[in-house]
C-alpha positions as CSV (number, residue, x, y, z in Angstrom):
1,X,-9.0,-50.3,6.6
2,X,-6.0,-48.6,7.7
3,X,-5.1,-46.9,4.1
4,X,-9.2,-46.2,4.1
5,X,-9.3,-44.2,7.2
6,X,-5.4,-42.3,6.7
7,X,-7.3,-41.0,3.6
8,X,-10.4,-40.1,5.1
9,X,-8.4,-38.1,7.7
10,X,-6.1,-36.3,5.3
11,X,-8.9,-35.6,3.6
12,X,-11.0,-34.0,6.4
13,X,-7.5,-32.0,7.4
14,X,-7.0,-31.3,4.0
15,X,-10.7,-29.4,3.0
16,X,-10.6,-27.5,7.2
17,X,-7.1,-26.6,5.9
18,X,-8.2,-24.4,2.9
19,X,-10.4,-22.0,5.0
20,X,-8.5,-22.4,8.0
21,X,-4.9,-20.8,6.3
22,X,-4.9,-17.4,7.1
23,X,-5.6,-16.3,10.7
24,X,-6.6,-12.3,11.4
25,X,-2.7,-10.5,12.7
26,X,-4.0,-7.3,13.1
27,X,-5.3,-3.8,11.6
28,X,-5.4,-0.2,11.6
29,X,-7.6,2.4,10.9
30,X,-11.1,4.5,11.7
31,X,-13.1,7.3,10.2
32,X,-11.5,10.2,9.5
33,X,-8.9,12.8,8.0
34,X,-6.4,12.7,10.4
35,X,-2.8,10.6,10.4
36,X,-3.4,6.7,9.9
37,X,-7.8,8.0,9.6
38,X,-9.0,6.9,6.2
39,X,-12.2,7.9,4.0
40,X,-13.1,4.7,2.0
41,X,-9.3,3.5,1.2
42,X,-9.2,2.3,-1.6
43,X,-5.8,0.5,-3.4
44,X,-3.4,-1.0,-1.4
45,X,0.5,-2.1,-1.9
46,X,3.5,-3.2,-0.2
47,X,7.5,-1.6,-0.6
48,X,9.7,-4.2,-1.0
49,X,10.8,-3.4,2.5
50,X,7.6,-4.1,4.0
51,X,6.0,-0.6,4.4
52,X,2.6,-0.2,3.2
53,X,0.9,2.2,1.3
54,X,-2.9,3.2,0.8
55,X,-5.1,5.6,-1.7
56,X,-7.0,7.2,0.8
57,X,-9.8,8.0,-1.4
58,X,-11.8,10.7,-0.1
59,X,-9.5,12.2,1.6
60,X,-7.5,12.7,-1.9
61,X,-4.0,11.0,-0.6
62,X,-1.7,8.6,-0.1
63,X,-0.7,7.2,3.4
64,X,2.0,5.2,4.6
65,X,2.8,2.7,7.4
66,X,5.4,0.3,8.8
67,X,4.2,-3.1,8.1
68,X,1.9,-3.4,11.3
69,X,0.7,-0.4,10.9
70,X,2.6,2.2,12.5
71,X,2.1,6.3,10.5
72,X,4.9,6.8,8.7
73,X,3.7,9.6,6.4
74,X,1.6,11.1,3.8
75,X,1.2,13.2,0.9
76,X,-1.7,14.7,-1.8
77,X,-4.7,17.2,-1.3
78,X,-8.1,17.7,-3.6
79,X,-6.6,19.1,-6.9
80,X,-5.2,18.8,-10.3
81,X,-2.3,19.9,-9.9
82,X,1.5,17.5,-9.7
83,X,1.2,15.9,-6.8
84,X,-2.6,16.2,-5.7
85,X,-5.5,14.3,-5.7
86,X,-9.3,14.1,-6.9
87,X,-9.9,10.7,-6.9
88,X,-6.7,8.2,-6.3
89,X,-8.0,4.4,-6.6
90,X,-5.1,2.4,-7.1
91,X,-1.2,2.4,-5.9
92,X,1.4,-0.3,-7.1
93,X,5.1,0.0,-5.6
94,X,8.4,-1.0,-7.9
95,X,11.2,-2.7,-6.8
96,X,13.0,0.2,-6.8
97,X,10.7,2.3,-4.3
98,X,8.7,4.4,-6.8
99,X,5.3,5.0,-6.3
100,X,2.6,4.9,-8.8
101,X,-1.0,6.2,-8.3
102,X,-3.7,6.1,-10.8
103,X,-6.7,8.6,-10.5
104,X,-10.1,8.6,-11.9
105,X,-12.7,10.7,-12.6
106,X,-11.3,14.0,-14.2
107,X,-8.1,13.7,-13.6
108,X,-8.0,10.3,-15.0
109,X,-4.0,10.1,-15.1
110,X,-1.1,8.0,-13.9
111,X,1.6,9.8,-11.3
112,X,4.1,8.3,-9.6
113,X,6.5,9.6,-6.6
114,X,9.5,8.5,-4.2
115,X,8.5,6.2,-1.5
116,X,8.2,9.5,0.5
117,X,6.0,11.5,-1.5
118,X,8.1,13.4,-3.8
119,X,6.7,13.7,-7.4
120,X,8.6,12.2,-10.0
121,X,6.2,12.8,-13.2
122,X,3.2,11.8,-14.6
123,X,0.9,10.4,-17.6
124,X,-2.3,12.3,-18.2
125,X,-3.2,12.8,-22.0
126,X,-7.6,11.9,-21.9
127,X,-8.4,10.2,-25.1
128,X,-8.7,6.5,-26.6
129,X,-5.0,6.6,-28.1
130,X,-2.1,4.6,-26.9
131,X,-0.7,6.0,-24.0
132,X,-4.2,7.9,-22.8
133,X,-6.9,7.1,-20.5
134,X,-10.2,7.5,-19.7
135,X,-10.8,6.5,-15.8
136,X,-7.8,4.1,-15.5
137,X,-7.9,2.0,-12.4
138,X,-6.0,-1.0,-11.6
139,X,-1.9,-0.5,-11.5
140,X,0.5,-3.2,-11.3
141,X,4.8,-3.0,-11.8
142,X,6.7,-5.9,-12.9
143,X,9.9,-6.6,-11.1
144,X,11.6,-6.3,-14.7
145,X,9.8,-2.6,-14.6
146,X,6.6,-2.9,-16.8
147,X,4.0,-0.8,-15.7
148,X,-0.2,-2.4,-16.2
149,X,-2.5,-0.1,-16.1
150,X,-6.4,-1.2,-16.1
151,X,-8.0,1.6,-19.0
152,X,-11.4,0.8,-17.7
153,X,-13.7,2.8,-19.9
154,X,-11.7,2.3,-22.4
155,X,-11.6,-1.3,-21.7
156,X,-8.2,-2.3,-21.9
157,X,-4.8,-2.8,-20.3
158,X,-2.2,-0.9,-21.4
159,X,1.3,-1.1,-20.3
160,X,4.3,0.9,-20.1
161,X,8.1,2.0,-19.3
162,X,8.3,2.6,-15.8
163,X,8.5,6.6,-17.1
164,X,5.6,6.3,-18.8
165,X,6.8,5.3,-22.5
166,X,3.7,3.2,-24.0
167,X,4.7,-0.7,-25.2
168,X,1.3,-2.2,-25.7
169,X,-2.3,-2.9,-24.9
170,X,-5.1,-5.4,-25.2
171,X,-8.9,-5.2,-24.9
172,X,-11.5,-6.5,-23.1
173,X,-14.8,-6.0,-21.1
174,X,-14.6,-5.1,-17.4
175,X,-11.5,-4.7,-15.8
176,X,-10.8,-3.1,-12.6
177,X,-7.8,-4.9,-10.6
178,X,-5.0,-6.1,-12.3
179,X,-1.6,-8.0,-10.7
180,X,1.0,-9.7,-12.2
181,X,3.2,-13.3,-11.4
182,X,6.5,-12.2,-10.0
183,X,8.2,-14.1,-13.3
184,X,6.2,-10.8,-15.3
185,X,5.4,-13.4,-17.6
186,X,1.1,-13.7,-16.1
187,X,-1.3,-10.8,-15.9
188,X,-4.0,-11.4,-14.2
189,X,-7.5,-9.1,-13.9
190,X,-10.9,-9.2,-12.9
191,X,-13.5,-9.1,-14.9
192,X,-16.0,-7.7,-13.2
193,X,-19.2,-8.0,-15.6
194,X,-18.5,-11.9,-16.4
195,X,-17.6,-12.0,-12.3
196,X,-14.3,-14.3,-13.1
197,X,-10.8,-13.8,-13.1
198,X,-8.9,-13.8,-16.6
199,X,-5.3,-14.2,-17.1
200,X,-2.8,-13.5,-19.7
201,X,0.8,-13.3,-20.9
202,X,2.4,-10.3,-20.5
203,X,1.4,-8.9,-23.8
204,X,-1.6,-10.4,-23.6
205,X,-2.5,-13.2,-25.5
206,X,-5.8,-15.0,-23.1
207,X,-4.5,-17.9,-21.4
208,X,-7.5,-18.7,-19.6
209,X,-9.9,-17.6,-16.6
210,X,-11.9,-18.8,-13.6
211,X,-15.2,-18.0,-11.7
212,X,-19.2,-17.1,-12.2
213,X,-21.6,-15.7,-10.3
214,X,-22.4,-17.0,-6.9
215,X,-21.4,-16.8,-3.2
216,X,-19.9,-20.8,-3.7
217,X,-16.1,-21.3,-3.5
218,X,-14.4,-20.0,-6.9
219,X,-17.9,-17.7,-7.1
220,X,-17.6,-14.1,-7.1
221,X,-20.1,-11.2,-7.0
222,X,-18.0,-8.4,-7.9
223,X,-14.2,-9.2,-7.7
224,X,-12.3,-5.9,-7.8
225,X,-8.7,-6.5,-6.2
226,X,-6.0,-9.1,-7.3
227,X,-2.7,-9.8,-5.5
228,X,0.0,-12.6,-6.7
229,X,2.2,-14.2,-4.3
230,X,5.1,-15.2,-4.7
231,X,4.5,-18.9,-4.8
232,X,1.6,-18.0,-7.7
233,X,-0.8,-18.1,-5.2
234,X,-3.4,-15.3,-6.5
235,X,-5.9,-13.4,-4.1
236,X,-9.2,-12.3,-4.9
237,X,-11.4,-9.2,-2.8
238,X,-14.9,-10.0,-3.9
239,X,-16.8,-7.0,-2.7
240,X,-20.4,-7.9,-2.8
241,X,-19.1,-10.9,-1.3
242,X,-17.0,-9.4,1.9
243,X,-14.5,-11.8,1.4
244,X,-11.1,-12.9,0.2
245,X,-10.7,-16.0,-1.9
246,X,-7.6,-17.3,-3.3
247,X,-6.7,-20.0,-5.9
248,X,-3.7,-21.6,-7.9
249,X,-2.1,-19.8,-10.4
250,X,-4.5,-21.4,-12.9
251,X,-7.9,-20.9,-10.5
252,X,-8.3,-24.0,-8.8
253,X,-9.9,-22.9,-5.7
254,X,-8.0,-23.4,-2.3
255,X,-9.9,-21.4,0.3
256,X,-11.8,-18.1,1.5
257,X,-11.6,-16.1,4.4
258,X,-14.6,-13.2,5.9
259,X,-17.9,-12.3,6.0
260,X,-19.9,-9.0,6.1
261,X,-19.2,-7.0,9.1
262,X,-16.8,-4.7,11.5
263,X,-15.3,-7.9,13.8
264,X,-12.0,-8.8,13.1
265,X,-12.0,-10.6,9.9
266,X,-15.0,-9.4,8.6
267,X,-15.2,-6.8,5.8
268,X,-17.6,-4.7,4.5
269,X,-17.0,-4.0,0.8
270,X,-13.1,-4.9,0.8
271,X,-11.7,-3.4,-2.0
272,X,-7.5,-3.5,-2.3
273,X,-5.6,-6.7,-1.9
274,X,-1.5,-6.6,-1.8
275,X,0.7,-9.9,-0.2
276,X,4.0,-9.5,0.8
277,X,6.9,-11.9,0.0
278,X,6.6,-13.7,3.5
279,X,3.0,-14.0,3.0
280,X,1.4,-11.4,4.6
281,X,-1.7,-10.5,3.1
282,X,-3.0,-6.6,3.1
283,X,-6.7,-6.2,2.4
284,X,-8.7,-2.7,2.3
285,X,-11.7,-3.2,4.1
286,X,-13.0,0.2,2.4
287,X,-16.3,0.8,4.0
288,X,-15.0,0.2,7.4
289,X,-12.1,2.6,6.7
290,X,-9.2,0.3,7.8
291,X,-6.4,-2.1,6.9
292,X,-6.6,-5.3,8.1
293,X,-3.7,-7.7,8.1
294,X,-3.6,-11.7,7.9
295,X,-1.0,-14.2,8.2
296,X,-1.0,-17.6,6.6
297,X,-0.8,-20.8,9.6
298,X,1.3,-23.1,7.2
299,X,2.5,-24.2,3.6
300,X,2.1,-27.4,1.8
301,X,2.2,-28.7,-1.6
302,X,-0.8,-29.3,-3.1
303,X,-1.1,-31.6,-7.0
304,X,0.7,-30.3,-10.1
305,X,-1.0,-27.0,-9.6
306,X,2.0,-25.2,-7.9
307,X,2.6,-24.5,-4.0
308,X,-0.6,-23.2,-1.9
309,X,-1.0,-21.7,1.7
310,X,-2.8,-24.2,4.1
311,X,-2.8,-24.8,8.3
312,X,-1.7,-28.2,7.9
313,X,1.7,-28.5,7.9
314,X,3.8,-31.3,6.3
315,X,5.1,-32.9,9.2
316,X,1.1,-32.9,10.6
317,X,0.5,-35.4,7.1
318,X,4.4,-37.3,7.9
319,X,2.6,-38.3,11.4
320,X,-0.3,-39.2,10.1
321,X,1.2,-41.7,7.8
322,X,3.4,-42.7,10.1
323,X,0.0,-43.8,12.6
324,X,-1.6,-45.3,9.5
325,X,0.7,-47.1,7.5
């Protein structure tokens, strides 16, 4: 009776745990065009030394912020020129500090910058070649310095030299997002007709995916943004859904946090997803034109599938083994 009940009550802990992880630490952010004012922000990403950046869509820049949220600076106007802006989407930091932004729309190129603005170069050939784009989207840098870059109307991921040289691609219908596992060696993408996440090595050979239509756990609507902790943890910004869900590194589901609205904790067409080594988990809550910030409430193993956030501590399970032994 004793063994019967300790597992009913791990249990119960165990499923509140999942949707209980992450806890709302703060935001930042309103309607505007002034300093830390966004117009439908769009990508998000984090330095290695915590400072984070945003694609401030409509207002054709790129802002930065201490890691709660202080301004720390900006840079980009509406143009085609190095340096400016017609439609920046997506921003992906490397370990060295360099910035990369992709555009879409007719500038439909890659730059990338200091982590203060200053332009460094940029990739902007339109076409269906290696090495161009039409509408590229998603960004993500490998710590080894590989650069994935979602090709979506060409639908395809191509990747690169961190200066732009082109290594490879692979094709497939409807990516947006993209993120890879700190080892460099798992790409992961939505894909946002089939409404699942796909993953693959890091020259793409399909290793499997996750997900369907639906509004369930694991279900997604239109997932645009991906994030990979460091644990393998990977996070999910469903959009239609106004939420966040997040999963193993092979998609077994482990929890969800938000709803539609302007609270705190609720979204309203969250795009951008980026979590920091400590766990800290950045999401752009794009229609409500504002960064909100969450912090997971504990860690603990979880099966074969690799580590997983979760509000019930180990020591919570030691004591109740110890009461029901």
């Amino acid at each position: 009776m004793k063994k019967f009940l300790f597992i009913f009550i791990a249990a119960f802990f165990l499923a509140g745990a999942a949707n209980a992880a992450y806890v709302y630490a703060g935001q930042w952010g309103t309607y505007g065009t002034g300093p830390g004012q966004f117009y439908r922000p769009f990508g998000v990403a984090v330095k290695p030394n915590g400072n984070v950046y945003v694609a401030d869509c409509n207002n054709h820049r790129i802002q930065y912020f201490t890691a709660t949220g202080s301004y720390l600076g900006q840079w980009g106007s509406w143009g085609s020129e190095p340096g400016q802006f017609k439609e920046p989407l997506w921003v992906a930091v490397a370990r060295n500090g360099t910035v990369f932004v992709t555009e879409g729309g007719y500038n439909s190129r890659v730059q990338y910058f200091t982590s203060t603005g200053s332009f460094l170069g940029k990739w902007d050939s339109w076409g269906s070649g290696p090495g161009q784009f039409i509408y590229p989207m998603g960004i993500a840098v490998t710590p080894n310095g590989k650069v994935y870059v979602i090709d979506r109307n060409n639908k395809r991921i191509q990747y690169f030299t961190l200066n732009g040289s082109y290594l490879g691609e692979w094709y497939f219908e409807g990516p947006e997002g993209v993120a890879v596992a700190r080892s460099g060696k798992t790409v992961y993408a939505p894909n946002i007709y089939k409404r699942c996440i796909q993953y693959f090595t890091g020259t793409g050979s399909y290793l499997g995916q996750w997900g369907s239509w639906g509004t369930g756990p694991g279900q997604f609507k239109y997932p645009r943004g991906v994030a990979v902790a460091p644990s393998g943890t990977v996070f999910v910004a469903d959009m239609y859904n106004h939420c966040v869900q997040y999963f193993t590194a092979t998609g077994s589901f482990l929890g969800k946090w938000g709803s539609d609205g302007t609270g705190n904790g609720e979204f309203h067409y969250p795009i951008g997803v980026a979590v920091t080594p400590n766990g800290t988990v950045y999401v752009a809550d794009t229609v409500n034109d504002r960064i909100q910030y969450f912090k997971r409430s504990g860690k603990i193993k979880m099966g074969s599938g690799g580590s997983s956030e979760s509000g019930v501590a180990p020591t919570s399970l030691g004591r109740l083994k110890a009461l029901y032994k």
